[in-house]
Every structure is written in structure tokens, then in C-alpha cells.
N, C-alpha and C positions, 0 to 999 in steps of 0.2 A: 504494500500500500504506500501508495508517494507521504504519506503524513507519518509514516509508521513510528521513528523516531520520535514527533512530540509527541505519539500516543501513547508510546512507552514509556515514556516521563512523567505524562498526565496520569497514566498508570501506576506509577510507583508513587506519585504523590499522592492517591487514593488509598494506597492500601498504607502507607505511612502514617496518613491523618486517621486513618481508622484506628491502628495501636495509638494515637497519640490522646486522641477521644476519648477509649476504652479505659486507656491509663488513667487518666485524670475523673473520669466519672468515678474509678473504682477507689480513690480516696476522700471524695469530696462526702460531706454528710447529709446538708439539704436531699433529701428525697423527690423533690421538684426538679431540681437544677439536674441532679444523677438520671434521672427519667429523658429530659431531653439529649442529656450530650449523648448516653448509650443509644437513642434515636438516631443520632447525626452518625452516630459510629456503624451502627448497621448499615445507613443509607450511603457511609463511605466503602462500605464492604461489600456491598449491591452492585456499587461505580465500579469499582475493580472488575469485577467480574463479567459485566457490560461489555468491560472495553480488552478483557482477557480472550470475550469470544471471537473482536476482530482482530487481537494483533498474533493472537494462537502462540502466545509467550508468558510464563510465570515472572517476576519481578518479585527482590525483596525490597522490606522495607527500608528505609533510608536512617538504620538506628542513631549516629547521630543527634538526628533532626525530630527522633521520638523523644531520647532527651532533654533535650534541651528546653523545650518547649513546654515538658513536662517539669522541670525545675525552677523553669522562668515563671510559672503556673502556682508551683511552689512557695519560689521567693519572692516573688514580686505582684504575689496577689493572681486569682483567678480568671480576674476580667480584665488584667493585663494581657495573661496568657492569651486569654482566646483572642481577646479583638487583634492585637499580634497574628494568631491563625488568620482569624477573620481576613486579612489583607492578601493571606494566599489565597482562601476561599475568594473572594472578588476575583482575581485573576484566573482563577480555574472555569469560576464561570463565564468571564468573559472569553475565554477560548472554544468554550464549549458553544458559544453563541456566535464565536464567527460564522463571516461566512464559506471558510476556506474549507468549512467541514458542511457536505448535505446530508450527511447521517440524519437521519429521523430521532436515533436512539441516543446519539451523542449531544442532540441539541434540546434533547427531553432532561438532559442530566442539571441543563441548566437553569432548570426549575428549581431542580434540587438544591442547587449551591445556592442560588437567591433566598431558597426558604429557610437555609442553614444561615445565611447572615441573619435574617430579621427575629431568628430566634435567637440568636446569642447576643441579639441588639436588646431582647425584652427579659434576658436571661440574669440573673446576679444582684445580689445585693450585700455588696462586702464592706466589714465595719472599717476598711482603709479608705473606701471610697468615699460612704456614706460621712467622714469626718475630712475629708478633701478643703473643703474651708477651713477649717483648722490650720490644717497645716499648711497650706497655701498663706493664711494669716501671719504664722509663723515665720514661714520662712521671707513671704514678701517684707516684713518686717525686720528680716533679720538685714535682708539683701539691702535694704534700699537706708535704713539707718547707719548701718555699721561698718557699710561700705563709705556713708559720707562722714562718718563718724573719724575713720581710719584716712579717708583722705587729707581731712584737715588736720589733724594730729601730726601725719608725717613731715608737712610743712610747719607747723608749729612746733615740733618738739623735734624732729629727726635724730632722734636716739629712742632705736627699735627696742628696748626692754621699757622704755616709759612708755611708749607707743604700744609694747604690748599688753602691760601693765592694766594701762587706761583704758584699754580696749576691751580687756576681760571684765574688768567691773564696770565699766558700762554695756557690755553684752550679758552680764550676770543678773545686773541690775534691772535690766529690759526684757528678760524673758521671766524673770519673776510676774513682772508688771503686765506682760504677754499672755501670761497661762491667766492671770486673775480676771484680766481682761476676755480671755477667753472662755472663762467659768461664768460671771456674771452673764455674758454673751447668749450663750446656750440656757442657762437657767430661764431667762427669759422666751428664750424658744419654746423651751419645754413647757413653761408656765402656759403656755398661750396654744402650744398645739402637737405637745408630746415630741416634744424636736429630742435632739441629740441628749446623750446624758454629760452632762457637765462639766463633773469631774475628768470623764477622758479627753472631751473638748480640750481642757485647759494642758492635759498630759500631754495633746500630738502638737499643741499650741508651743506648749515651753520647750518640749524636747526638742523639735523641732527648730526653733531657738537656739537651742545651746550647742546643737551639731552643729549649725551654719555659723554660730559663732567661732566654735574652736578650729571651723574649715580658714575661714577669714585670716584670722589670728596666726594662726601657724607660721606661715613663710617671714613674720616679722621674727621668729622665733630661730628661723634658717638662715637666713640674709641679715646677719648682722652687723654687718659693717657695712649696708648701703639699703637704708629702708626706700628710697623711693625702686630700686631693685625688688623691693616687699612689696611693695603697694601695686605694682607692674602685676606681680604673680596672685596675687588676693584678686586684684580686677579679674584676671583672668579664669581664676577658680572661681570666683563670680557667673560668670558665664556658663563654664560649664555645669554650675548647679542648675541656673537657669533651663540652659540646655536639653538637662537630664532630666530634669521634675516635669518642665517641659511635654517633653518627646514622653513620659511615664503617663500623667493626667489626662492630654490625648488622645491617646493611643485607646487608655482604657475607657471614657467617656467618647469616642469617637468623635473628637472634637477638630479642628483645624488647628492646627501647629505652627505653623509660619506668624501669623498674626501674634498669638500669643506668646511667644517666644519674643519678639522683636518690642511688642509693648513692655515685656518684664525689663527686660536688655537696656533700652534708651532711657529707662527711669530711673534705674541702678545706677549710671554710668552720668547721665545727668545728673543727678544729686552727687554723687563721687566730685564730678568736675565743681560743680560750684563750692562744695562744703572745701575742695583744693585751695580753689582759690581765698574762700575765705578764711581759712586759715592763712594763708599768707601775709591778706587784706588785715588782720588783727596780730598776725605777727610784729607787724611792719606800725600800726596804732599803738599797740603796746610798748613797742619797743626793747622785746624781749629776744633775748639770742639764745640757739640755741648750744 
């Protein structure tokens, strides 16, 4: 068959997402969630078989990629994992929907994968997501303070152990103020409409806090003999928290990426630059050397 090669591909990535389904249904506890993804997992072991009858070749799985997916499902939450899947599914259906293929039965499949998105679209409710403001609060906080926090410091005092110093009890002192702030926050949800519980509100609030602090912090702790060399590598680990948390809340909420990533970026990076300068700005008033 002229297509035979991507069929065999599309083939082993059917029969890979089916162990990769299997697996993950067979840990998960929700009895709702376990019902549909063992669904998705037979309807991927259905595909296989489909498209076994045209290419008259077995295919294994791509263990790897069972892996992986299955760890990432693990560690990084279950509605990361799949919507992560979710993006090969898209792509598998839209091949199935070309028109390079007039199979009747191959472009029937691509029913299948469209109902496999909108199911994983209406599938999950993880207590990492469900506190996603929280930590978003957290950590927008942490980025867009302590980064301008740390900027003007470096000009103002450029001696990285006061710089880090200052930087730790004012990051210590803020995520206290953070989580309480977060507590009160939620209480008030809850009061009015059974929203989040509070207490952990204020937990993914502060911790949250305190990691981006000590991420921050750190290089003034490396680079000692040349903080604004600190402040260069702090921006930059800026970033790629943004980045990351980014490209994680995305992914898992199917959200668009580019936008939000760039508004997190410019706000961070702007306040960094002005609180720079004003540091200098009050250097320079004060009259103090460092």
C-alpha cells in the first residue's frame, strides 16, 4: 500500500496509547475517570486492529513512550498527563481525516479520536488544578515582587550576601503575608459558595512563595563577586519558571500558551527594570555608597 509506512506508525501509536491508557486507568481511584480512560483504551485497541487488517503486520508498543507518559501522569498530575496525550490524539485524528486516505474504515477512526478529546476535555478534577489560583497567586507574587525587589537592591547595595540577606526576609516576610492573604481569600469563597478549603489555599499560596523565593535568591549566593552577574541569572530563572508553570497550566487546562506566557514575562521584567533603576534613582538621593 503506497501509505503503508505512516500506517505503521499510526499503528504502533495505537497500540502504545492503549498500554499507556490501561496503565494509568489501572492506578487512578475515581471510578468515573477509571470507566472512561479503560473506554479510550479499548477503542485504542479496536484502532490497532483496524488498521492490522490493512497493513497484515504486528507492531510493538513504543515502551519508552508508555513510560513516560505514565510518570508524567504521575508526577505532574493526571490532567497534565493526558491533555499532553490529548495533542497526539489531535494529530492522529487529523491524519485519519485527511484526504490522502479514502478508506471508509480509517476515516471512521476519526470519530473516534474527536470523541477521545472531548472526553478527556470533560474528564478530571485534580486538587493541583482545582487550587491553580493559589499558586498562580503565589508564585505571580513571588515573580513580579522579588524580582523588583532584587533588582533595586543590587544597585543599591551591590554586595550579594546583603542582597541576599535582604532578599530572604523580604521573601520570608511576603509569603507569610501571601499564604494569610490566601487563607482569608478562600475563606471567603467558601463562606459564600463552598469554594476551596483554606487552609490548603494559603499552603500552595506560601509554599509556592518560598520555592520561587529561594529559586530567585540563589545565584546571589553563586556569583559573589559580581551581583549584577546575579541579577542577569535570577532574570533568567525568572523566565524559565514562567516558562514552565506556563507551558504546565496550559497544557493541563487547554489553555493558549503564547499569550500567557508573554503577559507573565513583560510584567516581571518590567517591574525588575524600573525597581533597577530606582534603586539607582535613590542610590544617587541618598547619597549612599556602596
Amino acid at each position: 500500500m503506497k501509505y503503508n509506512k505512516t500506517l505503521l506508525k499510526m499503528q504502533r501509536n495505537e497500540i502504545t496509547e492503549y498500554h499507556i491508557y490501561l496503565k494509568i486507568a489501572r492506578t487512578i481511584k475515581d471510578e468515573a475517570n477509571k470507566k472512561i480512560l479503560t473506554e479510550i483504551a479499548e477503542d485504542e485497541h479496536r484502532h490497532y486492529h483496524k488498521l492490522l487488517k490493512i497493513t497484515q503486520k504486528e507492531v510493538k508498543p513504543n515502551r519508552v513512550k508508555i513510560w513516560f507518559y505514565y510518570l508524567i501522569s504521575i508526577v505532574l498530575g493526571l490532567s497534565f498527563g493526558l491533555k499532553l496525550m490529548e495533542k497526539g490524539e489531535s494529530l492522529a485524528s487529523s491524519l485519519y481525516d485527511s484526504d490522502s486516505f479514502g478508506d471508509i474504515e480509517l476515516k471512521s477512526l476519526s470519530l473516534d479520536e474527536q470523541r477521545h478529546e472531548k472526553s478527556l476535555l470533560n474528564i478530571l478534577s485534580e486538587e493541583r488544578l482545582e487550587y491553580a489560583g493559589s499558586i498562580v497567586l503565589g508564585l505571580n507574587d513571588a515573580l513580579v515582587e522579588l524580582t523588583g525587589a532584587l533588582a533595586g537592591l543590587t544597585f543599591a547595595l551591590q554586595n550579594n550576601k546583603q542582597i541576599a540577606l535582604a532578599g530572604l526576609v523580604t521573601g520570608f516576610a511576603a509569603s507569610l503575608s501571601m499564604a494569610a492573604s490566601g487563607y482569608l481569600s478562600s475563606k471567603e469563597e467558601a463562606g459564600e459558595n463552598g469554594g476551596k478549603n483554606p487552609l490548603k489555599a494559603a499552603l500552595y499560596t506560601g509554599i509556592t512563595y518560598v520555592i520561587t523565593v529561594i529559586l530567585l535568591i540563589f545565584p546571589f549566593f553563586v556569583f559573589l563577586t559580581n551581583p549584577f552577574i546575579a541579577l542577569g541569572v535570577t532574570l533568567a530563572i525568572a523566565l524559565v519558571i514562567i516558562f514552565l508553570y506556563t507551558f504546565y497550566i496550559t497544557t493541563a487546562k487547554g489553555l493558549k500558551f503564547f499569550r500567557r506566557f508573554t503577559e507573565m514575562a513583560v510584567i516581571s521584567l518590567v517591574v525588575a527594570v524600573i525597581s533597577f533603576f530606582a534603586g539607582l534613582g535613590l542610590k544617587i538621593f541618598l547619597g549612599i555608597d556602596a
